[in-house]
C-alpha positions as CSV (number, residue, x, y, z in Angstrom):
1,X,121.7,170.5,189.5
2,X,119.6,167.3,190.1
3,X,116.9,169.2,187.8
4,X,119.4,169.7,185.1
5,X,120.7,165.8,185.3
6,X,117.2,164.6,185.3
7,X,116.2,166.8,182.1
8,X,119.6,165.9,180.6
9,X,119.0,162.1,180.6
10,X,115.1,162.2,179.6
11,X,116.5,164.3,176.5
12,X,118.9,161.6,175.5
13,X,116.2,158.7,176.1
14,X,113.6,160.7,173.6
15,X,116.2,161.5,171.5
16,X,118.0,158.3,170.9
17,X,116.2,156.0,168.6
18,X,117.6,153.1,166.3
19,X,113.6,153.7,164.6
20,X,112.9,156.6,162.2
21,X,109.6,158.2,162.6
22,X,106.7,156.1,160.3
23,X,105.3,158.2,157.5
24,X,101.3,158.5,157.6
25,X,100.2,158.3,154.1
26,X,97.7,160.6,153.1
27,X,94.6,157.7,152.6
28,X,95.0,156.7,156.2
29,X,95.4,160.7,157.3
30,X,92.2,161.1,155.5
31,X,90.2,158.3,157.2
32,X,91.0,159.5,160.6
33,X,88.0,162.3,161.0
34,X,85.7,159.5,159.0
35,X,86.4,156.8,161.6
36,X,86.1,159.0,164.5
37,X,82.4,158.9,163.6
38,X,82.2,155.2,164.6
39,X,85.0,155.4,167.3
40,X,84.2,155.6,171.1
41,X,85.0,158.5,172.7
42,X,87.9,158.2,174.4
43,X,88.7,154.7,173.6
44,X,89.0,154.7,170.3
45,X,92.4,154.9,168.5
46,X,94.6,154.9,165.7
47,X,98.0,153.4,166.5
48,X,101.0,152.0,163.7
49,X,101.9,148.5,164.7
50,X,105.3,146.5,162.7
51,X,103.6,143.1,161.3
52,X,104.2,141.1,158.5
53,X,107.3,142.9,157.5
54,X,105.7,146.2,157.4
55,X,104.2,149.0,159.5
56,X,100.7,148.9,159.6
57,X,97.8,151.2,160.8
58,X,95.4,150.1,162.9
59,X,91.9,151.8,163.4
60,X,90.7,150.3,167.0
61,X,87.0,151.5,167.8
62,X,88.0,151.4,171.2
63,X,85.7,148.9,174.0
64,X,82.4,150.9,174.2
65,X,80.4,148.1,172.1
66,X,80.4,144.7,173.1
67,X,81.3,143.7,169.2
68,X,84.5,146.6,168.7
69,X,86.4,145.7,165.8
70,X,89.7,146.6,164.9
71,X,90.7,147.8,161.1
72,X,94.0,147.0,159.8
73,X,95.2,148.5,157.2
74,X,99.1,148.7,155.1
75,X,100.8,151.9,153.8
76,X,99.4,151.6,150.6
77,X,95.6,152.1,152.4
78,X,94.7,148.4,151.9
79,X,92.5,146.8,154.3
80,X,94.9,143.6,155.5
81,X,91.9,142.1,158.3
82,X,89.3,143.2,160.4
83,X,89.9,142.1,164.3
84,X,87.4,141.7,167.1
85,X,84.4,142.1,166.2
86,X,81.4,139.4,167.7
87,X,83.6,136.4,166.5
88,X,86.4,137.5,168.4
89,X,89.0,137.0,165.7
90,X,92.6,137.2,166.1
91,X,94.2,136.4,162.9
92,X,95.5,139.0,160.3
93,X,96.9,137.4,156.9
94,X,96.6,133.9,158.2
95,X,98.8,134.8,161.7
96,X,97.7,135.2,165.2
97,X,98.0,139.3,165.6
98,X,99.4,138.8,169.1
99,X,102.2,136.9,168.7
100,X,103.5,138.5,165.1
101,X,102.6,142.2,165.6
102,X,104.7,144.7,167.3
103,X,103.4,148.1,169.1
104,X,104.6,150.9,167.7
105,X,103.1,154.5,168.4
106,X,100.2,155.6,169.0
107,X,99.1,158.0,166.6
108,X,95.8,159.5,167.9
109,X,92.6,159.0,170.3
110,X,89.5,159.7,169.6
């Protein structure tokens, strides 16, 4: 019975979302195989962040190079900022990406 509780409340978590699942245009579903080339193993990702008013993509080559950049890029497969990389930057558009992006999913590892 406690099995049956357990699995009844885990379906209603997963299940209950006030967020519709993001679309992946077909540019950034493209550039996923491409970018694994530079990704680390592992490490690298592709997760959908909300910022700026939008849901963005963003193509993290993970922390196996001391200079891993981050790629961020809108719906509409245009390259908003570049992140990381040996400067260390942290703004996209003008605004600090930790304090005005939100997590959203992760989409794949590479």
């Amino acid at each position: 019975m406690n099995k049956l509780l357990s699995i009844l409340a885990l379906l209603a978590l997963v299940s209950c979302s006030d967020r519709e699942a993001v679309f992946i245009p077909a540019c950034i579903d493209q550039e996923i195989p491409i970018f694994g080339q530079a990704a680390c193993p592992g490490f690298g990702d592709l997760t959908i962040w909300a910022f700026d008013g939008q849901d963005v993509f963003c193509f993290n080559e993970g922390s196996c190079y001391s200079d891993s950049q981050a790629f961020i890029y809108d719906a509409n497969c245009n390259l908003l900022c570049i992140l990381g990389g040996f400067s260390g930057n942290t703004l996209c558009l003008g605004l600090d990406w930790s304090r005005n992006a939100e997590y959203l999913e992760l989409v794949y590892v590479y």
